[in-house]
N, C-alpha and C positions, 0 to 999 in steps of 0.2 A: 504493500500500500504506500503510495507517496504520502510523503509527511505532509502531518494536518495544517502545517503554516505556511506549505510549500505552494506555490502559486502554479496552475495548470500548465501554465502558458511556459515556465521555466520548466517544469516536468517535460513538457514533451519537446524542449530545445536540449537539456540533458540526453536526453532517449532519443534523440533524432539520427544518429547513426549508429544506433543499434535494430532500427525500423526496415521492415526490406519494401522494396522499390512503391510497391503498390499502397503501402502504409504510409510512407512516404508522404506519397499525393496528399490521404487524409489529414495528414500533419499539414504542411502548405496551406491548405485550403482554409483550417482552423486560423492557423496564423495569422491568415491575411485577412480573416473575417472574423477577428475576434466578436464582436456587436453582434454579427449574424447569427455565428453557428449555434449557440443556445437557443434559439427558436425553430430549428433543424429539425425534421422526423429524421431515425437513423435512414429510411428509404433515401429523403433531401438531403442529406448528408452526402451518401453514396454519390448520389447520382451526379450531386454539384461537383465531386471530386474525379468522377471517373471513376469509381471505382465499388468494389459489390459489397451487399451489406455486412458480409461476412468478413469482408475486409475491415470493416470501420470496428465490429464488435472484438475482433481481434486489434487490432490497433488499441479500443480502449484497456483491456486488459495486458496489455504489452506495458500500458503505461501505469497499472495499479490501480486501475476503477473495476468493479464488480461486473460492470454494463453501460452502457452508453447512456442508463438513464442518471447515474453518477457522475459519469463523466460532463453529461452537460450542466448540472449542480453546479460541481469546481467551476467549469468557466462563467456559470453565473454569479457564481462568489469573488470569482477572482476580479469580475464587473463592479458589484453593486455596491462598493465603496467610492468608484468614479461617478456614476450617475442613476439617478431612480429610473428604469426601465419606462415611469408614463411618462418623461418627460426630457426635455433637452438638455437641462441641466440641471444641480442637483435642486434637491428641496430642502427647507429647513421651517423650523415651526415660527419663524418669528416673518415668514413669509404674509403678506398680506394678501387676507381671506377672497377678495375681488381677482387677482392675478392667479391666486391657484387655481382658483375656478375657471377661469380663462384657459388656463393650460390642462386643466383636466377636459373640460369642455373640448378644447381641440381633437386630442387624443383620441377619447371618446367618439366624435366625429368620425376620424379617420377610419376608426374600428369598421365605421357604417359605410364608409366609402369604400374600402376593398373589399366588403362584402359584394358590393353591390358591382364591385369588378370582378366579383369573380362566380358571379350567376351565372349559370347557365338555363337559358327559358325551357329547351326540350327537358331536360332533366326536371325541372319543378314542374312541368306539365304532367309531366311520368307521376313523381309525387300525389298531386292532386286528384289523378285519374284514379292512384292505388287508394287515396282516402276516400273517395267517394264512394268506389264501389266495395270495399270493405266491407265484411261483415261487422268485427269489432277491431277498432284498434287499443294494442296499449302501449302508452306512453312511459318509457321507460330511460333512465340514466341510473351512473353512481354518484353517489356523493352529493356533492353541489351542481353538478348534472342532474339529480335528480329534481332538484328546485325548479328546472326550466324544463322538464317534463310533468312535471304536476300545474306548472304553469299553461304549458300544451294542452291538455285536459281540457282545464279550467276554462282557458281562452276556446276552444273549440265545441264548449257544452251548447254555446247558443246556436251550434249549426247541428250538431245530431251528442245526442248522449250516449254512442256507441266507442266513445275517446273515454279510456280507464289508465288511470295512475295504478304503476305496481312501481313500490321500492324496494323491498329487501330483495337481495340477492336470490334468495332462495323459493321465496315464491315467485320471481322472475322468472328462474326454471322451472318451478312447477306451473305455472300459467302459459308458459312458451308451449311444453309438452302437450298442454290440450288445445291446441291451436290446429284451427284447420286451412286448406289450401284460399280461402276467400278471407279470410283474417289478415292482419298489418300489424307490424310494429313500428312506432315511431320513436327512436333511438338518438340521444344526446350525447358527444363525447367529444369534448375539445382533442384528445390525442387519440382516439380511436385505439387506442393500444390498452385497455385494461384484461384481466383476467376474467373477473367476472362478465364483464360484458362482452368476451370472445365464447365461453363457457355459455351462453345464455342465444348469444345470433346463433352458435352451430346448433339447438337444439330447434331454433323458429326455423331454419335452415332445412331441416330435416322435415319437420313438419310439412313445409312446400309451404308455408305463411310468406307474403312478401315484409319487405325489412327498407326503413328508409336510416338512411344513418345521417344525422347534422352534424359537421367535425371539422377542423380545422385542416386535416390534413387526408387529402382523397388518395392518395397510395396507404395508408395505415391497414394492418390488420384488419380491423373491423369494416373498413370499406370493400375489401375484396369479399366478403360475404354478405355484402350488403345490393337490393335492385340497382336503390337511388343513391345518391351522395349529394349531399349538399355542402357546399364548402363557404364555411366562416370565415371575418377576416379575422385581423386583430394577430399577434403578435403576442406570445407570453411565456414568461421568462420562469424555471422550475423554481424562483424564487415568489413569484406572482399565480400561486395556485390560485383559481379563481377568482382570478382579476378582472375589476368591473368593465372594463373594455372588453374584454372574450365575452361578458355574459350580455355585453348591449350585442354584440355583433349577432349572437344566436338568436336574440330576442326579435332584434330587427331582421330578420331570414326566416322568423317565426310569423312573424307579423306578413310578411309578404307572400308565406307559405298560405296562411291561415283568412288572408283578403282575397287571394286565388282562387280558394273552395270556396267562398261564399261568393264572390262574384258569378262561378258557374252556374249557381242556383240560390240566385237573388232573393225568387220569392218562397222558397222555401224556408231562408235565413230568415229573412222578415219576419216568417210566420211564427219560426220558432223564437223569435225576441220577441213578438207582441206576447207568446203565451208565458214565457219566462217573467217578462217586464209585469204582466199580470201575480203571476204567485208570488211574485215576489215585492207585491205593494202590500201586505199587510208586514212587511216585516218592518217600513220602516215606520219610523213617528209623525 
């Protein structure tokens, strides 16, 4: 293991001619992009260097990371004493409340803006077709992913009540398993890459249920088993687990998924918010 104070960056200029050719490249590429490569899937990594993933996963263990998903930790450590990842420079508390807001607001933006460069219309079409004709969908993520599939649910009750939140992992699988060929899942994963939720699409998989995955990164595990892929913008650092830029960008690709179904069937939307708008006037004061 490299020492805990040792900085990635001098790790792998140490280790750089002990590296053969092809690991090499991986090293180079890091180098030259320190700022970038933390935000890398190991696939992005690969492919930006030349070279195959097997390459990069041996590369980080050559240098004393367990996995690539360590490895890109360090180099966000060995960052985030120069500059806070939402912003262009650093931040400090004695910062005026007006100006953060500004710069967060930016950020934030931007999250919305390479979302929206990186739609693709056929694929959300795909999407919409698969939630429509659905028998049930469930709305599932981990974590703080599953925040923005209960949010899914939630936002989509006013167009059909066939959208059901499942969070624990375990009754994931057991609900995946009774799923049939006209059934959907509707799937949150900023890295595509978890256990349980590789564990849970192979079993919707099987079943012949179709599977829409929202994710940051459309070469990831969970996209190669997925119909649809929807790809998020936003940018986040293994420092910035669940950073509110990644969760505006899903929301807004939610938002845009979820205006597409109800615009196909207008007056069915309609009808089903007059009758909700109805039950739901004695609730308030």
């Amino acid at each position: 293991m490299p020492a805990a104070s040792q900085n990635v960056f001098d790790t792998i200029s140490q280790s750089y001619y002990e590296l053969t050719a092809a690991e090499k490249k991986a090293a180079d590429y890091v180098l030259k992009n320190r700022d970038r490569a933390q935000y890398l899937s190991i696939g992005e990594l690969a492919e930006e260097s030349g070279v195959a993933e097997a390459t990069v996963s041996r590369f980080c263990r050559r240098l004393g990371y367990k996995g690539y998903n360590a490895f890109k930790l360090a180099i966000a450590n060995a960052g985030a004493v120069k500059l806070d990842a939402s912003a262009d420079k650093p931040l400090h508390d004695s910062d005026d409340p007006i100006e953060l807001g500004r710069r967060l607001y930016a950020v934030e933006s931007e999250a919305m803006l390479q979302t929206l460069s990186l739609l693709r219309p056929a694929e959300l079409d795909k999407a919409v077709a698969i939630l429509r004709t659905a028998r049930k969908v469930l709305c599932m993520g981990q974590g703080g992913s599953m925040i923005l599939a209960a949010e899914a649910s939630h936002l989509f009750s006013v167009y059909d009540g066939k959208f059901v939140p499942v969070s624990d992992s375990h009754m994931q699988i057991i609900a995946a398993a009774t799923l049939l060929e006209r059934d959907a899942v509707l799937y949150f994963s900023y890295s595509g890459a978890t256990r349980d939720m590789l564990e849970t699409l192979s079993v919707v998989r099987e079943r012949g249920a179709k599977i829409i995955l929202i994710t940051r990164f459309p070469r990831s595990p969970g996209a190669q088993l997925a119909d649809v892929v929807l790809q998020c913008g936003s940018n986040e650092s293994p420092l910035q687990h669940g950073s509110v830029p990644a969760r505006i960008a899903q929301l807004f690709l939610l938002d845009i998924l979820f205006t597409r179904v109800c615009l196909s069937d207008p007056d069915g939307c309609q009808e089903n918010r007059q009758r909700i708008a109805a039950a739901l006037a004695e609730k308030h004061l």
